[in-house]
VOPAGU-2260 file (C-alpha; in pm, 1 decimal, decimal comma):
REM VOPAGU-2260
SITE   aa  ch    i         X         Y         Z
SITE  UNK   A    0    1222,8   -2076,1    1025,3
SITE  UNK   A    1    1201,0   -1682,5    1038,7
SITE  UNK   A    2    1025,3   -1451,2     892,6
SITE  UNK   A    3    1213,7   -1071,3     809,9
SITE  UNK   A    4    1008,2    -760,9     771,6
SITE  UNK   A    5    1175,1    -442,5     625,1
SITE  UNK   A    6     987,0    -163,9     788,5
SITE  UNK   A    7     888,0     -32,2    1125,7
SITE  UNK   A    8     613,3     114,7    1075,2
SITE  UNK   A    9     259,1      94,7    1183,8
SITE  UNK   A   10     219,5    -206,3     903,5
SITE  UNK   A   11     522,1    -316,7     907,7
SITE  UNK   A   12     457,2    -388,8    1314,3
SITE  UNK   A   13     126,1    -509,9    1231,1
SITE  UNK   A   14     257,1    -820,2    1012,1
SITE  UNK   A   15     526,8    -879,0    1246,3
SITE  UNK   A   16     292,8    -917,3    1507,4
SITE  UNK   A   17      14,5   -1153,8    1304,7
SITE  UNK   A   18     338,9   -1356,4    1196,9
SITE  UNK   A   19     430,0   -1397,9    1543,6
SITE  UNK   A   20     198,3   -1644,7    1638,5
SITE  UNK   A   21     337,7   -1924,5    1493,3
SITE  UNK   A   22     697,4   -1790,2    1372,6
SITE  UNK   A   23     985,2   -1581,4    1512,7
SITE  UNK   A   24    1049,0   -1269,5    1338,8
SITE  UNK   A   25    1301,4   -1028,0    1313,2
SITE  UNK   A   26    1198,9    -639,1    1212,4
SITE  UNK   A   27    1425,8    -411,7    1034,6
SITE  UNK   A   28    1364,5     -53,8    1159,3
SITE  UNK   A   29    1545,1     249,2    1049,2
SITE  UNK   A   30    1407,9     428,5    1352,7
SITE  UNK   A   31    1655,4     361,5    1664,7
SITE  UNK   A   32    1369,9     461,1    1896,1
SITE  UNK   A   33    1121,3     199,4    1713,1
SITE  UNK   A   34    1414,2     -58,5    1777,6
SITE  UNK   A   35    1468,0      19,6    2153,7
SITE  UNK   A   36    1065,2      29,6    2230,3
SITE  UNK   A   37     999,8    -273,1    2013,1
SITE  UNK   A   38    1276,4    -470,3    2191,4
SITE  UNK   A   39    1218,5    -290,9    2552,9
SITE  UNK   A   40     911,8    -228,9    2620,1
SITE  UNK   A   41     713,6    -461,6    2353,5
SITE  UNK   A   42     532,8    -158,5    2179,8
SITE  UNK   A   43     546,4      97,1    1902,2
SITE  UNK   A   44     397,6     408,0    1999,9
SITE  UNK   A   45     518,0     571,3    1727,7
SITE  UNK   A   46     319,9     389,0    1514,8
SITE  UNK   A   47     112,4     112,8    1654,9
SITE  UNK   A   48     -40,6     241,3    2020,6
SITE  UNK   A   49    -208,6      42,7    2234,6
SITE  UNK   A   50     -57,1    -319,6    2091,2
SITE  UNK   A   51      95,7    -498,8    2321,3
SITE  UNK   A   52     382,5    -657,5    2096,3
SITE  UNK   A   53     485,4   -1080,6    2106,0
SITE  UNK   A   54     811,7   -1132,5    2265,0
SITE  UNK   A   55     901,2   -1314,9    1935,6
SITE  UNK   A   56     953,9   -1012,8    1734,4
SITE  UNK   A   57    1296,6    -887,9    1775,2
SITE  UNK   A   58    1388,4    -572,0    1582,1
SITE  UNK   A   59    1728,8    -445,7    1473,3
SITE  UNK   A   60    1864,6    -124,7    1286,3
SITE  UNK   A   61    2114,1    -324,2    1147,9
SITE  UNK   A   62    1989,6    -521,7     794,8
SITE  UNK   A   63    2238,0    -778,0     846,7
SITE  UNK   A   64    2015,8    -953,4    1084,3
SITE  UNK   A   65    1767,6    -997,4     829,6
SITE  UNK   A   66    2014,3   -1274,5     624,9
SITE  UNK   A   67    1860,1   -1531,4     918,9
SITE  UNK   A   68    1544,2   -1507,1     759,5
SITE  UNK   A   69    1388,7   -1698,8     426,2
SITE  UNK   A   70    1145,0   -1505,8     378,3
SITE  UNK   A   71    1085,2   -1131,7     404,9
SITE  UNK   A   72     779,4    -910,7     397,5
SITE  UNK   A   73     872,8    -579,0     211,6
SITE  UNK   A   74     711,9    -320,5     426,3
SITE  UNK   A   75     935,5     -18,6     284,5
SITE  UNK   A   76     754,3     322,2     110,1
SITE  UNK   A   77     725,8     254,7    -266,8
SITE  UNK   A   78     922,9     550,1    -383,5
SITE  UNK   A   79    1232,9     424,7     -89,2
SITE  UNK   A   80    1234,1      88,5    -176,0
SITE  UNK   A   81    1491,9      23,5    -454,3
SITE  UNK   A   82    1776,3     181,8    -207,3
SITE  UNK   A   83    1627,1      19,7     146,0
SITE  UNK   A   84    1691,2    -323,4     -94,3
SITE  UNK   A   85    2055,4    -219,0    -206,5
SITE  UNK   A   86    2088,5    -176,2     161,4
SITE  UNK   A   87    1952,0    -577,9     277,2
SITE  UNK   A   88    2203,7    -889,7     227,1
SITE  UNK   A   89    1954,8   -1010,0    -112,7
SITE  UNK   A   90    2244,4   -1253,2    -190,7
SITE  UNK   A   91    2063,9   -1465,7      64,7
SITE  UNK   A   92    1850,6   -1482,0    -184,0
SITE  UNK   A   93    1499,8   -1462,6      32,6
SITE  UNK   A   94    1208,1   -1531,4     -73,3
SITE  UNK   A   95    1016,5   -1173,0    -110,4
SITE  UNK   A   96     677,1   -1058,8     -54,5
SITE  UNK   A   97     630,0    -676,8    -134,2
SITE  UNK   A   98     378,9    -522,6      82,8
SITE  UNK   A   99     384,2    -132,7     -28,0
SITE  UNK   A  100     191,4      10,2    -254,5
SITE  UNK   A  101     301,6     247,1    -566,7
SITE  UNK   A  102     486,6     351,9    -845,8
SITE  UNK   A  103     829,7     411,8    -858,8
SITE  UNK   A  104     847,5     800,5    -957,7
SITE  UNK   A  105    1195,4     785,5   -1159,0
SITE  UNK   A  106    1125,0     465,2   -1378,9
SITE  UNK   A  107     701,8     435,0   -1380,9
SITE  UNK   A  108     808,0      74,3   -1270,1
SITE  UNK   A  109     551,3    -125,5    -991,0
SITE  UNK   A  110     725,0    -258,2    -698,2
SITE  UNK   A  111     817,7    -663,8    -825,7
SITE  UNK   A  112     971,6    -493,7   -1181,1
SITE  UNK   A  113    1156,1    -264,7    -935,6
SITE  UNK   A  114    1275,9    -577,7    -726,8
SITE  UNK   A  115    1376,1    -767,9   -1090,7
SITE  UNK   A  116    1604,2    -516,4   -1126,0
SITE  UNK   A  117    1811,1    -635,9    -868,3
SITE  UNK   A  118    1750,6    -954,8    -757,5
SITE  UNK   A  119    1608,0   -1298,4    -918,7
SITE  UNK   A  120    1514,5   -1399,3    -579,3
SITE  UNK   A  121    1142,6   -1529,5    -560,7
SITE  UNK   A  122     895,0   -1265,3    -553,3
SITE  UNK   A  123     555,7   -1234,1    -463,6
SITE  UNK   A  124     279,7    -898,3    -392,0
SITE  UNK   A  125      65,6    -884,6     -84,3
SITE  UNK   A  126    -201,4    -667,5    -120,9
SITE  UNK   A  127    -554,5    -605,8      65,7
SITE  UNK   A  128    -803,4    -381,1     238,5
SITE  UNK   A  129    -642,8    -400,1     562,2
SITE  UNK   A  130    -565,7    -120,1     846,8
SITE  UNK   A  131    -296,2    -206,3    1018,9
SITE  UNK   A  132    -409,3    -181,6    1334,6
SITE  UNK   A  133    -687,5    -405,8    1275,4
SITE  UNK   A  134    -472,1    -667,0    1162,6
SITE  UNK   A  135    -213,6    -627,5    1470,8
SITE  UNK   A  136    -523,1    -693,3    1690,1
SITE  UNK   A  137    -594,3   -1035,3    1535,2
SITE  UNK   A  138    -948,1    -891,6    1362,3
SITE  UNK   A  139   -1018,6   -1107,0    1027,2
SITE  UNK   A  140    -881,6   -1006,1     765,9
SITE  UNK   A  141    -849,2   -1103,5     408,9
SITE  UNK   A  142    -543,2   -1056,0     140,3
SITE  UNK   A  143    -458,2   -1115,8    -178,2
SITE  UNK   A  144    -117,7   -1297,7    -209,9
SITE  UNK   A  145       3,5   -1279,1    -590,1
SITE  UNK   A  146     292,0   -1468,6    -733,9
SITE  UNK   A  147     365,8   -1590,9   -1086,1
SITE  UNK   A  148     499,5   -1883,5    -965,5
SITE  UNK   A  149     171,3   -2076,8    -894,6
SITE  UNK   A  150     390,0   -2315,5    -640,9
SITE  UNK   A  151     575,8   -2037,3    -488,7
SITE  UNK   A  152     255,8   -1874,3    -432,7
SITE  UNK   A  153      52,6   -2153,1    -314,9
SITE  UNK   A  154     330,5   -2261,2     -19,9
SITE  UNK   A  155     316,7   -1868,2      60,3
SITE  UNK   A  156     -24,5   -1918,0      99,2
SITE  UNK   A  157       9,9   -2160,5     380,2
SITE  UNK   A  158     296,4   -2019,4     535,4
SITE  UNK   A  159     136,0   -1666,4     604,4
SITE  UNK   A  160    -248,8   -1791,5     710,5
SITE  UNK   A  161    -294,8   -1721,4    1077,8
SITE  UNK   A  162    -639,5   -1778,2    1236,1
SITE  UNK   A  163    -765,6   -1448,2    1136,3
SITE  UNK   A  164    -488,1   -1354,9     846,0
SITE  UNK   A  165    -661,1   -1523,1     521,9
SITE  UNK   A  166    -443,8   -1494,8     203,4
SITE  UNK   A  167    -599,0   -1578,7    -156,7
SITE  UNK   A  168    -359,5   -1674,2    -414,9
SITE  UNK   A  169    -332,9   -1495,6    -769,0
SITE  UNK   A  170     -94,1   -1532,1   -1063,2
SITE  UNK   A  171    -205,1   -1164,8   -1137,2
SITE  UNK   A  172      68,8    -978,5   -1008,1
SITE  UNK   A  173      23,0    -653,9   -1252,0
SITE  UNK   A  174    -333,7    -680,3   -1120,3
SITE  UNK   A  175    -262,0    -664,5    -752,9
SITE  UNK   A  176       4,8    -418,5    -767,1
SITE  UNK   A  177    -231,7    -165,7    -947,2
SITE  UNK   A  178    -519,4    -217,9    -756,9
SITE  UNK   A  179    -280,2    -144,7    -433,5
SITE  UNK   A  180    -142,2     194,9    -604,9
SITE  UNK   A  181    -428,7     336,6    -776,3
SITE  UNK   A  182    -681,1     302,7    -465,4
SITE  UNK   A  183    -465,7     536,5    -296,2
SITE  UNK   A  184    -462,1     773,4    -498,8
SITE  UNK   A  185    -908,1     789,4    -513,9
SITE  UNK   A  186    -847,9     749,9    -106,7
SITE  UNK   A  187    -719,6    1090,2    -146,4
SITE  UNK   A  188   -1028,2    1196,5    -369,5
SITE  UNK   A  189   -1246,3    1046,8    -131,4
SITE  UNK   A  190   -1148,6    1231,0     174,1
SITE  UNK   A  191   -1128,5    1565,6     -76,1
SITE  UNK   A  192   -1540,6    1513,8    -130,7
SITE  UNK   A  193   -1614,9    1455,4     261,4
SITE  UNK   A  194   -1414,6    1756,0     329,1
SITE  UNK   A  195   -1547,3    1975,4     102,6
SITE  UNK   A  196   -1886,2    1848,4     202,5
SITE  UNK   A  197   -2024,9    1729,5     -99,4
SITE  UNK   A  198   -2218,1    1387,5      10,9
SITE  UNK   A  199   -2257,2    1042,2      -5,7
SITE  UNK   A  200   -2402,6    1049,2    -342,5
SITE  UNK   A  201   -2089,5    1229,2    -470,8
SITE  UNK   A  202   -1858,6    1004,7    -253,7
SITE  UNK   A  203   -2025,4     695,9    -425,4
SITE  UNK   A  204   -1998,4     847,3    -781,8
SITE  UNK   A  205   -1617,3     891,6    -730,6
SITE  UNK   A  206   -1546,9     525,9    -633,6
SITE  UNK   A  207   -1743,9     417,0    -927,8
SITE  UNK   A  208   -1627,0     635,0   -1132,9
SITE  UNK   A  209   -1241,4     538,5    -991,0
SITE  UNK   A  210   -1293,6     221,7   -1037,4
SITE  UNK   A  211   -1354,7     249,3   -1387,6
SITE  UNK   A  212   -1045,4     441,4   -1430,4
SITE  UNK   A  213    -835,7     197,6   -1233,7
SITE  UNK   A  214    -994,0     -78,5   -1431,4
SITE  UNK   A  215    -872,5      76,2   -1772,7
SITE  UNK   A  216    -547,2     142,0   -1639,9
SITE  UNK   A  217    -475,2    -224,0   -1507,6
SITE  UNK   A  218    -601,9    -356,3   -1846,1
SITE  UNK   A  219    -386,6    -151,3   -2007,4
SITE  UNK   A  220     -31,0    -270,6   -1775,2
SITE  UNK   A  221    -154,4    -603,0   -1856,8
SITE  UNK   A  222    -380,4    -659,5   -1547,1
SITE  UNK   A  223    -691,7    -874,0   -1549,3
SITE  UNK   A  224   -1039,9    -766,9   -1442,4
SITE  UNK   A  225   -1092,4   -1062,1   -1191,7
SITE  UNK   A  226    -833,8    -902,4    -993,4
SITE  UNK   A  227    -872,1    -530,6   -1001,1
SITE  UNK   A  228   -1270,0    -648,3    -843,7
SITE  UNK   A  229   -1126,1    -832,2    -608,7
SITE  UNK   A  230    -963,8    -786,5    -259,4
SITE  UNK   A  231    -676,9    -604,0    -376,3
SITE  UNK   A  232    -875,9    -393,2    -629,4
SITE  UNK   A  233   -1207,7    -290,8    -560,5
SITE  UNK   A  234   -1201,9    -467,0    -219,6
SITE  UNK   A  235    -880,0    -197,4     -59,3
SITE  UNK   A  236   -1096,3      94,1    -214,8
SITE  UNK   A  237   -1404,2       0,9     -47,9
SITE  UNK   A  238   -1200,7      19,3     252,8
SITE  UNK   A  239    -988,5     320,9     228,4
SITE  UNK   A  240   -1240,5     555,3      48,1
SITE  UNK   A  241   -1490,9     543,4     324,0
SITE  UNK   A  242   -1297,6     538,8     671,7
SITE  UNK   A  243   -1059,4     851,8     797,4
SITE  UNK   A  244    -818,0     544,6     918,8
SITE  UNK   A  245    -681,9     590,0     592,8
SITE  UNK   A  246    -396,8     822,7     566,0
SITE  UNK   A  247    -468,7     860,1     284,7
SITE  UNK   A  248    -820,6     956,4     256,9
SITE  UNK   A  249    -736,6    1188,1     563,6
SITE  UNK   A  250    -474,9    1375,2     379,0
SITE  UNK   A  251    -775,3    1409,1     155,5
SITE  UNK   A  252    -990,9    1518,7     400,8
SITE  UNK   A  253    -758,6    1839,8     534,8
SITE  UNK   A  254    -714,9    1918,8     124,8
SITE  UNK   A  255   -1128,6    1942,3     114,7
SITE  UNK   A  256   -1131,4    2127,7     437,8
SITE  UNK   A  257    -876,7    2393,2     255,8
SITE  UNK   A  258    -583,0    2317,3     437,5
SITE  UNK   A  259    -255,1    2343,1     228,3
SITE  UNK   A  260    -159,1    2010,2     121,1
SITE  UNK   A  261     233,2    2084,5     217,6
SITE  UNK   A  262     137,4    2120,2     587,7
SITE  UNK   A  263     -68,6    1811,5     586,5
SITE  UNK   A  264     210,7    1513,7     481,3
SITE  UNK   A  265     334,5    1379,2     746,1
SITE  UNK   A  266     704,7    1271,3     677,3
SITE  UNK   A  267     638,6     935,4     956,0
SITE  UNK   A  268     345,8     837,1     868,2
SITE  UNK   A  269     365,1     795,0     463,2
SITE  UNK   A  270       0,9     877,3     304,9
SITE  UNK   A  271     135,1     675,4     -24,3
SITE  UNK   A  272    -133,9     839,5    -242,4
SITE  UNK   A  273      21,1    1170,0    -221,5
SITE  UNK   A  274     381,2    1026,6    -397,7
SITE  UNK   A  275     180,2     771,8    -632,8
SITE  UNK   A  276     -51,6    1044,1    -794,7
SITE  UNK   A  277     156,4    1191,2   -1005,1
SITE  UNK   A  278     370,1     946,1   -1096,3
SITE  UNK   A  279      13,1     754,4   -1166,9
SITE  UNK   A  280    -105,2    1039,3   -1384,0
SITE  UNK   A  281     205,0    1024,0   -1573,3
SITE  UNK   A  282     224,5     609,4   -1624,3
SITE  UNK   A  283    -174,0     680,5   -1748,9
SITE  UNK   A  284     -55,7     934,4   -2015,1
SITE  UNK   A  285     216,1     719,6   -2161,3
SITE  UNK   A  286     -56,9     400,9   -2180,2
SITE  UNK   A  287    -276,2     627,9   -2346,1
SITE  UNK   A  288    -547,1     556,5   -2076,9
SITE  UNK   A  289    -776,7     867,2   -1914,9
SITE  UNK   A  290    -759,9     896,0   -1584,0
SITE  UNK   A  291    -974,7    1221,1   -1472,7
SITE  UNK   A  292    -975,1    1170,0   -1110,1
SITE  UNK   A  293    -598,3    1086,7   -1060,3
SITE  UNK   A  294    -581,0    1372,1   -1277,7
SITE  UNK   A  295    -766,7    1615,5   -1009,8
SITE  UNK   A  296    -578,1    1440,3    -724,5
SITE  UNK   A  297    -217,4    1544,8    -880,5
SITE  UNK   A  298    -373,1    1881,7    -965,7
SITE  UNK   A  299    -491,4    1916,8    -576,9
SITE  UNK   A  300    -130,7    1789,9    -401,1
SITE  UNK   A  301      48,7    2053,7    -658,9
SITE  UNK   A  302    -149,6    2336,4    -438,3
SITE  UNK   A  303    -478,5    2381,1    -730,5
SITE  UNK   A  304    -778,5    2544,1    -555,0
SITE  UNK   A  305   -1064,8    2259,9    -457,3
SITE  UNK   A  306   -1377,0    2465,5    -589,9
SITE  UNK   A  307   -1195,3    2449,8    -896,8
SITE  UNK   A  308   -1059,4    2104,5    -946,0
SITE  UNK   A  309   -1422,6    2005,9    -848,3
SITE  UNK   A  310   -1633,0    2236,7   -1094,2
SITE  UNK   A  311   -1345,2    2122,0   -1383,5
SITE  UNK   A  312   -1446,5    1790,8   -1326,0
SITE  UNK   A  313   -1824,3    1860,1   -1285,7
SITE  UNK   A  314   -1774,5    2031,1   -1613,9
SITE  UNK   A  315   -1656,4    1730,3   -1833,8
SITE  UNK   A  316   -1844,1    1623,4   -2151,1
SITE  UNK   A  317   -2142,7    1392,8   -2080,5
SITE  UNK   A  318   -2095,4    1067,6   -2217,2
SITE  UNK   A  319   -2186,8     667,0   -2190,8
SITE  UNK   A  320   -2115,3     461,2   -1872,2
């Protein structure tokens, strides 16, 4: 059997690589210099320094190679991902496990109602605190692996354990894709208060206070609370509200600093925060849910001062926990 994975970048190389150990995979890249280095020299310095890469991965630019697969691992930015599919031979019909994280701008859709649109192939989320090069370098790691198909799920399960790669199943799907999206987006908060210098105390307030509002937003999609506090919920904001391995919280972290936020996205390396935020703020509105942080994290990417943002929400009514 082989495993596909659509996307070469940094996690994108970093699955291919855990999957590796027991599987042959082939990586779609839309980078011909990612191909030729992955294939070449065994590396991705573009994205993944310093990992040596298995001779088992074999990457193409073309997505026709990816039809000798069963299974692929969706690696592609949220907001691309409906026309990198179009693109892939889906009348294979491959199993799919969506590994991005976001909300599609143009439809407020998560990433498996964007894949029902055009495909009935078998579908599941993986979602997690995990830095990709962590994972490339065999550290443990732990994932949640959601599928509403409880025996789709469950073989996924064993298929995609490695050693130190260790997958939990859910049926929660809603759950897991919201956790994924929303944690960016407080990431981005995150870095904001450590770059603006505002402490620990504040930094823990926010992803309290964050996770509250992702918690009202899940429940509102349809999510359940089990699994916005677990790995892929309140587990992934642990992680990427408290390390500057995060693009995400260090996109954050310039935006505190008072660096424009235009200068600081990096078109290669996708902080997903930064295209989620609004789109998030908007999905919130139309579920009638308040989110005040994603809120001040849309207001912040569309250029608003930081001392402002911050005192606005300083200045909110008081009210109960």
């Amino acid at each position: 059997m082989t495993i596909g994975v659509i996307g070469g970048g940094a996690w994108g190389t970093a699955l291919a690589q855990v999957m590796a150990g027991d599987e042959d995979v082939v990586l779609w890249a839309r980078e011909p210099e990612v191909v030729a280095a992955i294939n070449q020299d065994r590396a991705n310095p573009d994205f993944l320094p310093g990992v040596a890469l298995s001779p088992r991965i074999r990457a193409s630019a073309a997505t026709a190679g990816l039809a000798a697969a069963d299974l692929w691992l969706v690696v592609a930015p949220a907001q691309h991902l409906r026309s990198v599919l179009a693109e892939c031979p889906l009348a294979a019909r491959p199993t799919l496990v969506l590994c991005a994280k976001g909300i599609e701008a143009a439809t407020l859709k998560l990433m498996a109602e964007v894949v029902a649109d055009l495909t009935d192939a078998p579908c599941a989320v993986l979602s997690g605190p995990t830095f990709a090069g962590e994972v490339a370098r065999g550290l443990p790691t732990a994932v949640t692996l959601a599928c509403r198909d409880a025996g789709v799920g469950t073989a996924l399960v064993q298929r995609l354990a490695r050693p130190t790669f260790r997958p939990y199943f859910s049926d929660d799907v809603t759950g897991a894709e919201i956790g994924g999206a929303v944690k960016n987006v407080l990431a981005i908060a995150c870095g904001v208060v450590e770059g603006a210098g505002l402490g620990l105390n504040a930094r823990a307030a926010l992803i309290a206070r964050g996770f509250a509002e992702m918690t009202r937003f899940g429940l509102a999609r349809g999510a359940r609370a089990d699994t916005l506090a677990g790995l892929s919920g309140l587990g992934d904001l642990v992680l990427t509200c408290s390390s500057a391995n995060s693009r995400n919280f260090t996109l954050g972290l310039g935006i505190g600093r008072g660096e424009p936020a235009a200068t600081l996205l990096d078109t290669r390396t996708v902080a997903e925060g930064a295209a989620t935020a609004p789109v998030l703020v908007a999905a919130a509105r139309a579920a009638g849910v308040e989110m005040p942080i994603a809120e001040a994290v849309a207001a912040l990417l569309a250029g608003a001062p930081v001392v402002e943002v911050i005192s606005a929400l300083l200045a909110r009514p008081l009210r109960a926990e």
